[in-house]
C-alpha positions as CSV (number, residue, x, y, z in Angstrom):
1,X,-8.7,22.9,-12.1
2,X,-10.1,26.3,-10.6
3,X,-7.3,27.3,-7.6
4,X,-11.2,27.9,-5.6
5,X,-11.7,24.2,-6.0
6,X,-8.1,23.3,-4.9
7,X,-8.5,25.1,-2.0
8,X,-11.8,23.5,-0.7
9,X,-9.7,20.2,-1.5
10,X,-7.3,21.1,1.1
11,X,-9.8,22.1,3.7
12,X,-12.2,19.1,2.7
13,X,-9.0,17.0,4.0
14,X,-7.5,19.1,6.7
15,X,-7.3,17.8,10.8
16,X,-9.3,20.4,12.9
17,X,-6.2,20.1,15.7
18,X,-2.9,22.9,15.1
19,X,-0.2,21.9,13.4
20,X,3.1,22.2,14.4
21,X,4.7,23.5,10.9
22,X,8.3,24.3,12.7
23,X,9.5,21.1,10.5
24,X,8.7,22.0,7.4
25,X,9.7,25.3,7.7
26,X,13.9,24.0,8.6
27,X,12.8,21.3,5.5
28,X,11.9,24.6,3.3
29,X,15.0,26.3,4.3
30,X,16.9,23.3,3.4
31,X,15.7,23.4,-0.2
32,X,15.0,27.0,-0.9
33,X,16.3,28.4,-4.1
34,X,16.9,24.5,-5.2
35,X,15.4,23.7,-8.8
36,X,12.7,20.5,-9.0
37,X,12.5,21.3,-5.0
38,X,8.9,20.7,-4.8
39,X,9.0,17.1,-4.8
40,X,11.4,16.7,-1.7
41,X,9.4,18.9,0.3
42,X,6.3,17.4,-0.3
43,X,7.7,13.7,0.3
44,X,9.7,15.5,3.9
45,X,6.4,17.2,4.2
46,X,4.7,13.8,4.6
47,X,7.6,11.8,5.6
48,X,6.9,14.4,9.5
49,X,3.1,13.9,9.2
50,X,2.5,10.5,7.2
51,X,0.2,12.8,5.1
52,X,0.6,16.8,3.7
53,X,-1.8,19.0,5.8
54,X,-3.5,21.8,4.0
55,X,-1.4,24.1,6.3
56,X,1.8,23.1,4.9
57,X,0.4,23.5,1.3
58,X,0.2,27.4,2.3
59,X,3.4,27.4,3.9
60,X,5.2,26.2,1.2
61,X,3.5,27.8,-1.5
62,X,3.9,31.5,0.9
63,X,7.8,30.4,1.1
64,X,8.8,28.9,-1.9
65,X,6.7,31.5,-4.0
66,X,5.0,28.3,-5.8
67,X,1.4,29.0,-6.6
68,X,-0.9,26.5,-4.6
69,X,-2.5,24.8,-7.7
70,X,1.3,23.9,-8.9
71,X,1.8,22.7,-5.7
72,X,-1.5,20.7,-5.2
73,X,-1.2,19.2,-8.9
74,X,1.8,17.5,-7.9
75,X,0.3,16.2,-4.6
76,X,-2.7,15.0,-6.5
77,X,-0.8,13.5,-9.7
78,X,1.4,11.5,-7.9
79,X,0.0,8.6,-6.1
80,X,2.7,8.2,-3.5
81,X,1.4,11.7,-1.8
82,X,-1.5,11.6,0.8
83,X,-4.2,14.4,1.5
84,X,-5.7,12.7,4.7
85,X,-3.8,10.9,7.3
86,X,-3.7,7.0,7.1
87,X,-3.8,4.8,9.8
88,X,-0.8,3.2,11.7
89,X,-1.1,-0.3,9.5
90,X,-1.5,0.7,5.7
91,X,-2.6,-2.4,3.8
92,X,-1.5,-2.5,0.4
93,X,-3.2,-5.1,-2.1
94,X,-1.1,-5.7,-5.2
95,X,-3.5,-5.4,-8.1
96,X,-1.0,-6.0,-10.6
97,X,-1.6,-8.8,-13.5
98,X,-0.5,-11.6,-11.5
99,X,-2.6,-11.0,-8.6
100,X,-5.2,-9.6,-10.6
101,X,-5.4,-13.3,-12.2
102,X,-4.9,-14.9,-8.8
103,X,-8.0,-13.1,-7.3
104,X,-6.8,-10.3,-5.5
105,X,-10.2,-8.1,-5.8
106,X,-11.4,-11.0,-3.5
107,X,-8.7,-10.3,-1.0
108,X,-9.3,-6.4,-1.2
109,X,-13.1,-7.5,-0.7
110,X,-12.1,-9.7,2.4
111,X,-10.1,-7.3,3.9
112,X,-13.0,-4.6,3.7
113,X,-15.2,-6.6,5.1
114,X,-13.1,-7.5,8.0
115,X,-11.8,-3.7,8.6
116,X,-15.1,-2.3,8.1
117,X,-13.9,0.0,5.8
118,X,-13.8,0.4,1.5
119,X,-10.7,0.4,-0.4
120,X,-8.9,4.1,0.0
121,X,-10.5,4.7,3.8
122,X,-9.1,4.4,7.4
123,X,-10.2,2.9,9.7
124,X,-12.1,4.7,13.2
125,X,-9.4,4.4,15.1
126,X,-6.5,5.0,12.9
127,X,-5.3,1.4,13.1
128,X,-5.3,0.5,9.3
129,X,-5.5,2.1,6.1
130,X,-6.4,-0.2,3.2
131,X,-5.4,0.7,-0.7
132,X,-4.8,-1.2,-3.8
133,X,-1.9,-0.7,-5.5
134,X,-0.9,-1.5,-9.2
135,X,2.3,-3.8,-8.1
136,X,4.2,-4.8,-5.3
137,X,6.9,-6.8,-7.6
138,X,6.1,-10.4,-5.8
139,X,4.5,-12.1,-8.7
140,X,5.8,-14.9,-7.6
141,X,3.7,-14.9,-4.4
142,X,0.3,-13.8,-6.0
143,X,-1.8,-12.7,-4.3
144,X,-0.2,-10.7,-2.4
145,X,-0.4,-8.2,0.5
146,X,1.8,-5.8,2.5
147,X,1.8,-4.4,5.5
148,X,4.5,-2.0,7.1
149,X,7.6,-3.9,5.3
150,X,6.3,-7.6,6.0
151,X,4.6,-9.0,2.7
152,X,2.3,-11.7,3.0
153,X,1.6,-14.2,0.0
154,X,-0.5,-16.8,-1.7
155,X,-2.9,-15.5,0.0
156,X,-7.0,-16.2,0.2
157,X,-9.9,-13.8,1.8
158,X,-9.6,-16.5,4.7
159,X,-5.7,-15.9,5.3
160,X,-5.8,-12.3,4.4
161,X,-8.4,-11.6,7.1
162,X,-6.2,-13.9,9.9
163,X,-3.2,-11.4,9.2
164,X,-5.8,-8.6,10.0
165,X,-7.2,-9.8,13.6
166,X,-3.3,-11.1,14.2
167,X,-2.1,-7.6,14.2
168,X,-5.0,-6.6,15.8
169,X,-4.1,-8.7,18.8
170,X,-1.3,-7.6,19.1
171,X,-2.2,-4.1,19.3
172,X,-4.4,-4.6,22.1
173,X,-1.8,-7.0,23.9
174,X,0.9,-3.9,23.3
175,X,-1.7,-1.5,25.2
């Protein structure tokens, strides 16, 4: 991949608002001159933000003297690292075999059509984030979802979508 293409990548994902990079820069100093640093500073990177904004690809890459492809083709290989910011509620659907075979693409499909929103995308108002992951390790309760660090199993679209507008009520009750 072209380091032009990588770049537009960034921006394509990048908020419009400042960001406050003070953070990142103790987290660099912390790790400078450390070998395999890169993954600790991405993961602290996103660990402050929830996500890695382009500007703190350029920091670290100006500070660490990585090139910005190296640094990107880590954030983009591994799917633990986020380009965009998620909403406060990411909803993980296991895809793994077992709830594969126990219908999880119709949970994923419930839960889409009650967030208004495809599998990967935010929500409008930041609320929830919706992804399918390859396991969560509850085969036992397939199908399963999780949310925050509450799993939810033997689940249907029907149940899926009450844990949804549950949470949802209780974020307007909390306002």
């Amino acid at each position: 991949m072209r380091v032009g293409r990588i770049v537009e990548n960034i921006e394509d994902t990048a908020q419009t608002e400042h960001i406050d990079l003070s953070s990142v820069s103790k987290l660099i100093e912390k790790y400078k001159g450390k070998r395999g640093n890169l993954i600790p500073l991405l993961q602290g990177t996103q660990t402050i933000f929830g996500y890695i904004p382009k500007e703190a690809f350029y920091l670290i890459s100006k500070e660490t003297g990585t090139a910005l492809s190296d640094i990107y083709g880590v954030a983009t290989f591994y799917s633990q690292f986020r380009l965009k910011p998620v909403g406060k509620h990411i909803v993980k659907v296991c895809h793994g075999t077992a709830c594969h075979v126990q219908d999880a693409p119709i949970l994923t499909q419930a839960l889409e059509e009650v967030l208004n929103i495809k599998d990967g995308e935010s929500t409008e108002d930041m609320l929830f984030t919706l992804e399918s992951v390859a396991c969560l390790g509850c085969c036992s309760l397939a199908p399963v979802i999780m949310i925050g660090d509450e799993t939810y199993g033997n689940l249907d679209g029907k149940a899926a979508t009450k844990v949804i507008k549950q949470i949802k009520r209780k974020e307007q009750t909390a306002k």
